[in-house]
PDB file of N, H, CA, C and O in Angstrom:
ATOM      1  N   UNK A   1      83.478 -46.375 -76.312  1.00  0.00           N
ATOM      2  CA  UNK A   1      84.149 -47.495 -76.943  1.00  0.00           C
ATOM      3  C   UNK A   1      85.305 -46.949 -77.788  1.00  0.00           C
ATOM      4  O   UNK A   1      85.107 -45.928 -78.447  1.00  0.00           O
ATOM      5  N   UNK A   2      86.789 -47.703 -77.822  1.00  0.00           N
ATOM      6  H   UNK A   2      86.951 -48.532 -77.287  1.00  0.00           H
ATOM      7  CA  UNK A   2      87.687 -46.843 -78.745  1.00  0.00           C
ATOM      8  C   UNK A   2      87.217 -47.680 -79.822  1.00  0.00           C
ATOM      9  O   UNK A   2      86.266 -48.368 -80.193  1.00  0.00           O
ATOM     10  N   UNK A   3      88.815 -47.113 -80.259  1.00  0.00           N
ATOM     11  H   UNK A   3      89.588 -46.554 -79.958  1.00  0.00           H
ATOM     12  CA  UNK A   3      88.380 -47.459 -82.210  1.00  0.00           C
ATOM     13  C   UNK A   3      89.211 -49.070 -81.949  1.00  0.00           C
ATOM     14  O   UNK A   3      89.759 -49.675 -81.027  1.00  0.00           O
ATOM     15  N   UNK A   4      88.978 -49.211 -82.996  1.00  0.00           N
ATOM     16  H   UNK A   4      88.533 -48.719 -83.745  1.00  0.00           H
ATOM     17  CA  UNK A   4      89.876 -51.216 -83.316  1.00  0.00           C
ATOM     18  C   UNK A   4      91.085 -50.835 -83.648  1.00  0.00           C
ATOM     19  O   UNK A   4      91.521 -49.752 -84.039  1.00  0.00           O
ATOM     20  N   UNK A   5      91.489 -51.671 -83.482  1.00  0.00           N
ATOM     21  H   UNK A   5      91.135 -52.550 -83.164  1.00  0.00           H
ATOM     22  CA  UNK A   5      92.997 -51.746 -83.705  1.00  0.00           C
ATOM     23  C   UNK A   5      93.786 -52.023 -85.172  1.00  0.00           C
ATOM     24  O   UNK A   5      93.512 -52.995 -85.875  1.00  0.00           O
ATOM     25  N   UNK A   6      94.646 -51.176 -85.468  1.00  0.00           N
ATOM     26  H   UNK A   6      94.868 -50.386 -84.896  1.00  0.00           H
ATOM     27  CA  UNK A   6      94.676 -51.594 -87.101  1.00  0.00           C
ATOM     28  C   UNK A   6      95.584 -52.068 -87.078  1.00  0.00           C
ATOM     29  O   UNK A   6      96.202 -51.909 -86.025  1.00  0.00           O
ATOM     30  N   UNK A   7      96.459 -53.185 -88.481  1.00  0.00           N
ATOM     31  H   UNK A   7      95.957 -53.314 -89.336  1.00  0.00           H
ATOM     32  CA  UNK A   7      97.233 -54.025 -88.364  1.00  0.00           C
ATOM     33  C   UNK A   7      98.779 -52.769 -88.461  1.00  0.00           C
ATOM     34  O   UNK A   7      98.837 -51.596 -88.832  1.00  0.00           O
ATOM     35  N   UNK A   8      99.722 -53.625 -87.991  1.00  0.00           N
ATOM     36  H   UNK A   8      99.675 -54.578 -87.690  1.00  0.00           H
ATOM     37  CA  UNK A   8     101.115 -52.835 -88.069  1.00  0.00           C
ATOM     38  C   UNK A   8     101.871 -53.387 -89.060  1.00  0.00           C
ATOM     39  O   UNK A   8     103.036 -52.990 -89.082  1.00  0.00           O
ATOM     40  N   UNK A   9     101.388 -54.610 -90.328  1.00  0.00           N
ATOM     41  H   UNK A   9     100.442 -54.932 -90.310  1.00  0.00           H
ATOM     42  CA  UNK A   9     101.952 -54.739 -91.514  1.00  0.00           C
ATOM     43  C   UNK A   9     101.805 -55.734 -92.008  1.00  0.00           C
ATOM     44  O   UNK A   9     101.682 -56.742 -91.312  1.00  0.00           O
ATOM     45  N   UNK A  10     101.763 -55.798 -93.536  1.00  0.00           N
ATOM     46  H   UNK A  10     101.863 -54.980 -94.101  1.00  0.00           H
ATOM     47  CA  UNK A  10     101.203 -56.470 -94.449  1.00  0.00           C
ATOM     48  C   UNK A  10     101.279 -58.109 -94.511  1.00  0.00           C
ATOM     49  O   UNK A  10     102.360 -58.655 -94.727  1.00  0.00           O
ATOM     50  N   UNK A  11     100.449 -58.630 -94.373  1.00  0.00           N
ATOM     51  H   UNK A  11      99.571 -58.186 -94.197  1.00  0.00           H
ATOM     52  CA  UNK A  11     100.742 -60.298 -94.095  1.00  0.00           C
ATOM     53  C   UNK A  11     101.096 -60.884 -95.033  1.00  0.00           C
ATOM     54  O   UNK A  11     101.232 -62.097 -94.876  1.00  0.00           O
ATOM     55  N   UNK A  12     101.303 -60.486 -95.969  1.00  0.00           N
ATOM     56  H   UNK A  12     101.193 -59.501 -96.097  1.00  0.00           H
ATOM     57  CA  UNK A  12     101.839 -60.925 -97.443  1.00  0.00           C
ATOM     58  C   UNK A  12     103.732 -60.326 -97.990  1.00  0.00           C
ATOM     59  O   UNK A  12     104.612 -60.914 -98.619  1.00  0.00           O
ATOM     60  N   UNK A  13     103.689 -59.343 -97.546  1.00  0.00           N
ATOM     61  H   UNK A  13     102.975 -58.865 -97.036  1.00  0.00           H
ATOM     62  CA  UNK A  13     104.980 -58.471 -98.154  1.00  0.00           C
ATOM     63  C   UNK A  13     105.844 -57.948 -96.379  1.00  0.00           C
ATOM     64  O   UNK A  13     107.050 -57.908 -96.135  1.00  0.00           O
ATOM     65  N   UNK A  14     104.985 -57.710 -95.693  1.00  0.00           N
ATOM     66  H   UNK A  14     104.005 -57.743 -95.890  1.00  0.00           H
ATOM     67  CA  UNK A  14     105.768 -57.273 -94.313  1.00  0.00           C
ATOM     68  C   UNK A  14     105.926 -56.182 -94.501  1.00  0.00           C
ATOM     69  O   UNK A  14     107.010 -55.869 -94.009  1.00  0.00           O
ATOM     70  N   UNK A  15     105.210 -54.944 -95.186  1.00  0.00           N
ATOM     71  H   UNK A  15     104.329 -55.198 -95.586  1.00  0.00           H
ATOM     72  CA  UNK A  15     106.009 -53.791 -95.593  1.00  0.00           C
ATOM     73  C   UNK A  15     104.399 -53.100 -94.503  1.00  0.00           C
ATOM     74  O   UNK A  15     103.346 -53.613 -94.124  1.00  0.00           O
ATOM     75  N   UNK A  16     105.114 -51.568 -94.351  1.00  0.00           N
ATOM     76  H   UNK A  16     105.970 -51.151 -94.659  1.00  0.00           H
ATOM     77  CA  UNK A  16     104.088 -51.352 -93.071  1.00  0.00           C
ATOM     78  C   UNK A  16     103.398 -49.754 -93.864  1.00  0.00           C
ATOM     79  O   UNK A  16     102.946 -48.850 -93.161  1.00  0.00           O
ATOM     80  N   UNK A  17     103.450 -49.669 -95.549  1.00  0.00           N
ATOM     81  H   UNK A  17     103.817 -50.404 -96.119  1.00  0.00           H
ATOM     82  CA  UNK A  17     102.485 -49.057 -95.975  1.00  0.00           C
ATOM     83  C   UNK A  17     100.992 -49.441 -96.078  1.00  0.00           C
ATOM     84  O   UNK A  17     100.567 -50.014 -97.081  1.00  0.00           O
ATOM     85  N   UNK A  18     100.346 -49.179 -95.223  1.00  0.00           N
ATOM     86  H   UNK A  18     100.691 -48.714 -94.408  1.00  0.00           H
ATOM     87  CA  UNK A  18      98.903 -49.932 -94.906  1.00  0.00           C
ATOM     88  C   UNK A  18      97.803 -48.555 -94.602  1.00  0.00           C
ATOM     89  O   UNK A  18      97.836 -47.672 -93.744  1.00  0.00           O
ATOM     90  N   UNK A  19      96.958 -48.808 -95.596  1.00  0.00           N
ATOM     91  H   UNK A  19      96.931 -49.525 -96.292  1.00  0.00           H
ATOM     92  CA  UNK A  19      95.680 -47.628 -95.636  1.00  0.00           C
ATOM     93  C   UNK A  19      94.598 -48.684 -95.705  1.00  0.00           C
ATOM     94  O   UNK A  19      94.702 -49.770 -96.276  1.00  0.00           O
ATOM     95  N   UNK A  20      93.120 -48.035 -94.782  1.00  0.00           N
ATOM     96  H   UNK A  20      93.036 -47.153 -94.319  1.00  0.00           H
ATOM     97  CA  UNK A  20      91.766 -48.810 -94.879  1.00  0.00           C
ATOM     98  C   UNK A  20      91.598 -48.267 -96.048  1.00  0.00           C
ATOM     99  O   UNK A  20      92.060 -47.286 -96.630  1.00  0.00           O
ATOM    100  N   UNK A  21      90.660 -49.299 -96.342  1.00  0.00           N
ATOM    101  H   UNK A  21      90.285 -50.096 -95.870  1.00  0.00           H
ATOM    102  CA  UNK A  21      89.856 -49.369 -97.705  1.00  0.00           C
ATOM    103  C   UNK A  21      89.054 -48.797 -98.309  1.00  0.00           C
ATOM    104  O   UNK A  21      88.110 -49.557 -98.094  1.00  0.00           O
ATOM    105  N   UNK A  22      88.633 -47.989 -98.954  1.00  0.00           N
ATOM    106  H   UNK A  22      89.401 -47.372 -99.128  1.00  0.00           H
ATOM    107  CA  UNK A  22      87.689 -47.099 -99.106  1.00  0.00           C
ATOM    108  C   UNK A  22      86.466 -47.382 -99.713  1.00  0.00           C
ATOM    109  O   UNK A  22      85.360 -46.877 -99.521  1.00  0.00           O
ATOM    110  N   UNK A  23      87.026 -48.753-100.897  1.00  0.00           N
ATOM    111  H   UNK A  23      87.925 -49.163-101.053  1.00  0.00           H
ATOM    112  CA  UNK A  23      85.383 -49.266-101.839  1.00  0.00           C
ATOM    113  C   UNK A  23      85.518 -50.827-101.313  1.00  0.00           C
ATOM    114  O   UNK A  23      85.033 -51.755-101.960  1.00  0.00           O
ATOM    115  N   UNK A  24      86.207 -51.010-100.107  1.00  0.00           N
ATOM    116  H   UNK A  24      86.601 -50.255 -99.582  1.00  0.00           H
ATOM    117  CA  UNK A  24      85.547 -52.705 -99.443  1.00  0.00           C
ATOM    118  C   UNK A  24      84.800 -52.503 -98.425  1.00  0.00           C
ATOM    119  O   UNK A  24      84.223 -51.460 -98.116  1.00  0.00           O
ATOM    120  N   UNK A  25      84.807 -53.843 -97.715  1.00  0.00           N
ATOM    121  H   UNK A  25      85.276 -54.690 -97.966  1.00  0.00           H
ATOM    122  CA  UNK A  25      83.762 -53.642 -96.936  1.00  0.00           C
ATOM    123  C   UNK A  25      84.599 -53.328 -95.339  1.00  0.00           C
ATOM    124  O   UNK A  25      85.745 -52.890 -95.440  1.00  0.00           O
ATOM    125  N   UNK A  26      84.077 -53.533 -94.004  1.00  0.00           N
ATOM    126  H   UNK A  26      83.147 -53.890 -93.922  1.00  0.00           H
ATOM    127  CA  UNK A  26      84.636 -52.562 -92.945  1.00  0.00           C
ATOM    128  C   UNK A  26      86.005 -53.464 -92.730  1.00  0.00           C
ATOM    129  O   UNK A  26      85.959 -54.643 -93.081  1.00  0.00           O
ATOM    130  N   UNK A  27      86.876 -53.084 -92.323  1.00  0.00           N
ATOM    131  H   UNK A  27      86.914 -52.126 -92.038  1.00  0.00           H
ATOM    132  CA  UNK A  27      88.099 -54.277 -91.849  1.00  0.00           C
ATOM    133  C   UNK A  27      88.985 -54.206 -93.223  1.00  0.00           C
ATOM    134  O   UNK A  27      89.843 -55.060 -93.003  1.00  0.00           O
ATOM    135  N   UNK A  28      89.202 -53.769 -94.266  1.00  0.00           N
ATOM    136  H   UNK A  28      88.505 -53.075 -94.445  1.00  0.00           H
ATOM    137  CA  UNK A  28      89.755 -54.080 -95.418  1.00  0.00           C
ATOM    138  C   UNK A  28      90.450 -53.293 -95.245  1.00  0.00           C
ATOM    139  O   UNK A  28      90.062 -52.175 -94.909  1.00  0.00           O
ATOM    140  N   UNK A  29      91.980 -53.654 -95.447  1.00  0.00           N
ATOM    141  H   UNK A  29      92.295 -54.563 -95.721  1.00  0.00           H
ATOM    142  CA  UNK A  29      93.318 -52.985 -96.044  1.00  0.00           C
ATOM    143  C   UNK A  29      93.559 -52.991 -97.140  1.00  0.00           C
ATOM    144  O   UNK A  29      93.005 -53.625 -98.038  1.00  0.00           O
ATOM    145  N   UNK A  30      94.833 -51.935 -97.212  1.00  0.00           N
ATOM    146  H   UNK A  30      95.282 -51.419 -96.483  1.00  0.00           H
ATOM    147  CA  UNK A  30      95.373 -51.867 -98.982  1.00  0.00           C
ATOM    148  C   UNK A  30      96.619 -51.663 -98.633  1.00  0.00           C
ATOM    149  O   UNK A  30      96.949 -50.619 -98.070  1.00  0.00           O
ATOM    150  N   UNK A  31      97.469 -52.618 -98.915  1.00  0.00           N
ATOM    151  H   UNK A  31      97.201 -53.466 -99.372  1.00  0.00           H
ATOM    152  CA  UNK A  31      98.623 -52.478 -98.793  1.00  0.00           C
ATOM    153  C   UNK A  31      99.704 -52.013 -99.847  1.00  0.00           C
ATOM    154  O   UNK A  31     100.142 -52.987-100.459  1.00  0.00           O
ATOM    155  N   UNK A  32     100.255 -50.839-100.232  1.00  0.00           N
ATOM    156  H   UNK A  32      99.899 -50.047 -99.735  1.00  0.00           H
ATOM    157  CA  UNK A  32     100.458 -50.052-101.273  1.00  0.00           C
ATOM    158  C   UNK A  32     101.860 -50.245-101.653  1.00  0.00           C
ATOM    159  O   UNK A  32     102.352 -49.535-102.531  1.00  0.00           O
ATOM    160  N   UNK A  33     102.633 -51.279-100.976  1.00  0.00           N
ATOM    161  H   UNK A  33     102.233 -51.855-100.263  1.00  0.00           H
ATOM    162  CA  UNK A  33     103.707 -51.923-101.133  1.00  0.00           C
ATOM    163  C   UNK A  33     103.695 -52.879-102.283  1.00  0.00           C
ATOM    164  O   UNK A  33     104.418 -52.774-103.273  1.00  0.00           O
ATOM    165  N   UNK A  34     102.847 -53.784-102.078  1.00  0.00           N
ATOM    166  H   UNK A  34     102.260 -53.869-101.273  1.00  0.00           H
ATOM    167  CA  UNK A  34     102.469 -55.081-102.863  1.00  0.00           C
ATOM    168  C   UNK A  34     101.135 -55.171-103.586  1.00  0.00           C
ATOM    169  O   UNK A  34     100.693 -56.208-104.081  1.00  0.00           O
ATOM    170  N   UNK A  35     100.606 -54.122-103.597  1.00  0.00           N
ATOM    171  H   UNK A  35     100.966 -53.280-103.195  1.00  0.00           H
ATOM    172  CA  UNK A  35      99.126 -53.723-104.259  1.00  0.00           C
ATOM    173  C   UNK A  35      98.417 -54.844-103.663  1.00  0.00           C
ATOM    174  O   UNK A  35      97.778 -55.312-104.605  1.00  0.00           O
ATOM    175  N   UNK A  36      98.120 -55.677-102.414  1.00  0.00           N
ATOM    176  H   UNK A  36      98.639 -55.296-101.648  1.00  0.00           H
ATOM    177  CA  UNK A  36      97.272 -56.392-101.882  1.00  0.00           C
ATOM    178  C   UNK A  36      96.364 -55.705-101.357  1.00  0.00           C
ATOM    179  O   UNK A  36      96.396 -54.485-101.193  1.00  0.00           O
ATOM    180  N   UNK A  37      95.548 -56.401-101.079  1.00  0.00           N
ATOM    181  H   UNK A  37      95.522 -57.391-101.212  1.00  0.00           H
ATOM    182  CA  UNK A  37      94.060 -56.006-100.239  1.00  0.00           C
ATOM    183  C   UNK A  37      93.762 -57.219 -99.128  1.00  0.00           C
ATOM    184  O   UNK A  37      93.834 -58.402 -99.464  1.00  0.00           O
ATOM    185  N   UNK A  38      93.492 -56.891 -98.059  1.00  0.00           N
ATOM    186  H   UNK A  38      93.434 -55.931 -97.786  1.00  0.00           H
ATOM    187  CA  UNK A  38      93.126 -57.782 -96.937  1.00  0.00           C
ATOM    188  C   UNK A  38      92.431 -57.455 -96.171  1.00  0.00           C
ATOM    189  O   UNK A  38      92.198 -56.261 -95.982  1.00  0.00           O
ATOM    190  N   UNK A  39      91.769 -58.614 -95.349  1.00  0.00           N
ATOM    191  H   UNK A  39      91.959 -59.584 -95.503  1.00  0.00           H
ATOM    192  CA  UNK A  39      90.461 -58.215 -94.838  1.00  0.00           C
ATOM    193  C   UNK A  39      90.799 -58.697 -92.990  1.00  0.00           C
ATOM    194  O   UNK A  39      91.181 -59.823 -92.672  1.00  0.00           O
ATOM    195  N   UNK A  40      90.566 -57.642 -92.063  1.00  0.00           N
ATOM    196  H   UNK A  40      90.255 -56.728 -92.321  1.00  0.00           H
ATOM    197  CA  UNK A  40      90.958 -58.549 -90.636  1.00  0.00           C
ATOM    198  C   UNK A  40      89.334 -59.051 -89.811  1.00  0.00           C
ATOM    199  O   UNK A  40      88.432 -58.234 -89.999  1.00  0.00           O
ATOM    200  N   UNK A  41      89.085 -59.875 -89.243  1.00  0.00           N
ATOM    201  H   UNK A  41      89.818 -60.539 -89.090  1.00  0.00           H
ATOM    202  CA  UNK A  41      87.965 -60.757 -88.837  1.00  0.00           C
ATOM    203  C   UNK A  41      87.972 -61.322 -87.506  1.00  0.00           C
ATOM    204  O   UNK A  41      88.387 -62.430 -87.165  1.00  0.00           O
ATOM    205  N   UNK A  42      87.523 -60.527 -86.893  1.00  0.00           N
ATOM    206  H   UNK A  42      87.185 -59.628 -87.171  1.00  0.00           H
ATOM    207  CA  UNK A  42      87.503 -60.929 -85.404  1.00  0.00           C
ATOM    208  C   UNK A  42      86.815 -62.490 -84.889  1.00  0.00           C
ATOM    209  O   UNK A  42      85.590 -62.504 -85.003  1.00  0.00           O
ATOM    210  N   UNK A  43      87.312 -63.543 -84.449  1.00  0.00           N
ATOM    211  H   UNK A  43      88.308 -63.532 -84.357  1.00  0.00           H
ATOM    212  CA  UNK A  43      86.484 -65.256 -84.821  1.00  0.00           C
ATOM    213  C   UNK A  43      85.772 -65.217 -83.160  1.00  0.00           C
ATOM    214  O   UNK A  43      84.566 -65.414 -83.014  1.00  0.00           O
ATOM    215  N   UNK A  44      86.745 -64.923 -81.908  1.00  0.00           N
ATOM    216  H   UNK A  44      87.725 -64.763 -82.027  1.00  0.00           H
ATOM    217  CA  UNK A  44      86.081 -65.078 -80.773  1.00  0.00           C
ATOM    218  C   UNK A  44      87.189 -65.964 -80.073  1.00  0.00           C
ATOM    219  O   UNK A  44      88.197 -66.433 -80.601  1.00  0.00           O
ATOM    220  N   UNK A  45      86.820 -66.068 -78.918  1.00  0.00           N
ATOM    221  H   UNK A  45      86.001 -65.687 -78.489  1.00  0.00           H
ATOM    222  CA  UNK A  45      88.125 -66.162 -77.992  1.00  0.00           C
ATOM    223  C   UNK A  45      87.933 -67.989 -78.114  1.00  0.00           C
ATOM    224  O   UNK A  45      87.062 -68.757 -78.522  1.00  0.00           O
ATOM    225  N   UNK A  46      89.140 -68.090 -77.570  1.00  0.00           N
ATOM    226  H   UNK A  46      89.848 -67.467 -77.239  1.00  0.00           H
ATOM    227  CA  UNK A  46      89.690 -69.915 -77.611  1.00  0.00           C
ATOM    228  C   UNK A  46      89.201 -70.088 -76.169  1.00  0.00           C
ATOM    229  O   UNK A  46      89.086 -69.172 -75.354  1.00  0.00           O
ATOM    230  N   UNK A  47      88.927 -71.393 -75.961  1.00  0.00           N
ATOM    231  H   UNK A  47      89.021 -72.136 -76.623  1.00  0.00           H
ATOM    232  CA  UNK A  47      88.233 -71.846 -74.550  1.00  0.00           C
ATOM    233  C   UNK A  47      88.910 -71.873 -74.021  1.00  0.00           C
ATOM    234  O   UNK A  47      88.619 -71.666 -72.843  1.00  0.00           O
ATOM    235  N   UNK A  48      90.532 -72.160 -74.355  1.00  0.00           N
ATOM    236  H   UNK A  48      90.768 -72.328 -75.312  1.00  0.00           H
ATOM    237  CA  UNK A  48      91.619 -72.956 -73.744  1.00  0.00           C
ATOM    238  C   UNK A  48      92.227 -71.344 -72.586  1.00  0.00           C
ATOM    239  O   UNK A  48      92.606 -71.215 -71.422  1.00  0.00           O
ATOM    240  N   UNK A  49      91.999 -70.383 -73.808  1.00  0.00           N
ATOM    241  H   UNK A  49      91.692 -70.488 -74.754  1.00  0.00           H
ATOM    242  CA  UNK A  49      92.400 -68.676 -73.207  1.00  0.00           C
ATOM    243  C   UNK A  49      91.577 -68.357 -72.041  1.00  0.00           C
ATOM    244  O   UNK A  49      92.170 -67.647 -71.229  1.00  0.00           O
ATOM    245  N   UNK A  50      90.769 -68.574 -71.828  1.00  0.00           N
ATOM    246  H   UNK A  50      90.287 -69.151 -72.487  1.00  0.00           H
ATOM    247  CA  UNK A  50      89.703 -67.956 -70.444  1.00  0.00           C
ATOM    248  C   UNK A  50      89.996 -69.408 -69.105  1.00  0.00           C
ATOM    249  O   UNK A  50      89.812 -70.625 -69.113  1.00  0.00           O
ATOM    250  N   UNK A  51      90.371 -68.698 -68.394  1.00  0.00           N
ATOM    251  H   UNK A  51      90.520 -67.710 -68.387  1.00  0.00           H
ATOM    252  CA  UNK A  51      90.484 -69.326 -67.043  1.00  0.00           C
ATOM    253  C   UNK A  51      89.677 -68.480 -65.577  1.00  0.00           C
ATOM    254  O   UNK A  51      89.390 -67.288 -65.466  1.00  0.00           O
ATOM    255  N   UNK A  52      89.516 -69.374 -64.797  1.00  0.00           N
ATOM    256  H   UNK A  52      89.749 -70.342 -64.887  1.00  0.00           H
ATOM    257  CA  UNK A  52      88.656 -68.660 -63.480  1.00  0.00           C
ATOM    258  C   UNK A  52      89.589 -68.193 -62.772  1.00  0.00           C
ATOM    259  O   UNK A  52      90.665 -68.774 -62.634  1.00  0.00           O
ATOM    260  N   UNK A  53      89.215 -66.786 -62.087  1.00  0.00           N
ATOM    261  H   UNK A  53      88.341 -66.315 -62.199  1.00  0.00           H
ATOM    262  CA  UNK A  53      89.729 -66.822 -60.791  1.00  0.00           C
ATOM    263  C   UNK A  53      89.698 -68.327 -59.718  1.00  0.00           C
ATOM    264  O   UNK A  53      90.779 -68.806 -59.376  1.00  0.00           O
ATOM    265  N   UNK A  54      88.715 -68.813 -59.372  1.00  0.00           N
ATOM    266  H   UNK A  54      87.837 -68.424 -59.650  1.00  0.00           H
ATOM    267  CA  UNK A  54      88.468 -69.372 -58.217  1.00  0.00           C
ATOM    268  C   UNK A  54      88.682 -71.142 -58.786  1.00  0.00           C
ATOM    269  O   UNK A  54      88.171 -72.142 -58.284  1.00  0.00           O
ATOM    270  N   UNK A  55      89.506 -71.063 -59.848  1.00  0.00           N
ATOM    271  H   UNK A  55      89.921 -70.250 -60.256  1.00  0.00           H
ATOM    272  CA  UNK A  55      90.031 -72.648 -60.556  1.00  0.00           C
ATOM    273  C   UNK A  55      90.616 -73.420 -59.203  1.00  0.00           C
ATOM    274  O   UNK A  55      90.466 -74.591 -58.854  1.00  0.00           O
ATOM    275  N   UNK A  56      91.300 -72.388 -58.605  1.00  0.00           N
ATOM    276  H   UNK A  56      91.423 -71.437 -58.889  1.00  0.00           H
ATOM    277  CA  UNK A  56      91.908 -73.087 -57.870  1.00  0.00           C
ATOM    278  C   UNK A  56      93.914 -73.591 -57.847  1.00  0.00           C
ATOM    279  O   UNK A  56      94.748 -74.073 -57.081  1.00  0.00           O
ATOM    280  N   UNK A  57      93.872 -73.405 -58.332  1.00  0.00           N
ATOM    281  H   UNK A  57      93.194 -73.012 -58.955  1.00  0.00           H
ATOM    282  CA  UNK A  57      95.233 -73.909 -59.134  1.00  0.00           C
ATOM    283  C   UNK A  57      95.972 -72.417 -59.082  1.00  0.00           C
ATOM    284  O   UNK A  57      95.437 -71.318 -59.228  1.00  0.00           O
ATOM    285  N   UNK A  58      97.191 -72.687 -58.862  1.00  0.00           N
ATOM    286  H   UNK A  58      97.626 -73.580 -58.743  1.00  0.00           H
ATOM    287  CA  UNK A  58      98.065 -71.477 -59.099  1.00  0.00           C
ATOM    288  C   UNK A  58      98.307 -70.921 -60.795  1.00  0.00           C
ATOM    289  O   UNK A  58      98.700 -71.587 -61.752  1.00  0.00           O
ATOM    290  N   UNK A  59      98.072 -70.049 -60.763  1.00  0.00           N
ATOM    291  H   UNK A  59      97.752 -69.508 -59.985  1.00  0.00           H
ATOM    292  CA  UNK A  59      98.701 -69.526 -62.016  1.00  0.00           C
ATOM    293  C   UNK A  59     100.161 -68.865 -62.348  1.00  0.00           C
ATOM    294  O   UNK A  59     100.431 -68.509 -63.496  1.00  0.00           O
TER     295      UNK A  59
END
């Protein structure tokens, strides 16, 4: 399994100094631009995103 993917910049400031967290919990950034902290949260895929091969329909 690889590793996750980490963000490429701060959702608050846009600045792309970004280190994981060391005293949060797993998923937590520190963004050393804007002294924020953020957390990323995987929710699960949208129904609308998954389609069949055999739908039928051109894609």
């Amino acid at each position: 399994m690889s590793e996750r993917a980490a963000p490429f910049h701060c959702p608050y400031c846009g600045d792309e100094d970004l280190r994981p967290s060391e005293q949060a919990a797993h998923g937590t950034w520190e963004c050393h631009a804007c002294n924020r902290a953020f957390q990323l949260k995987y929710l699960g895929l949208l129904s609308r995103g998954v389609r069949r091969a055999d739908s039928g329909g051109d894609i």
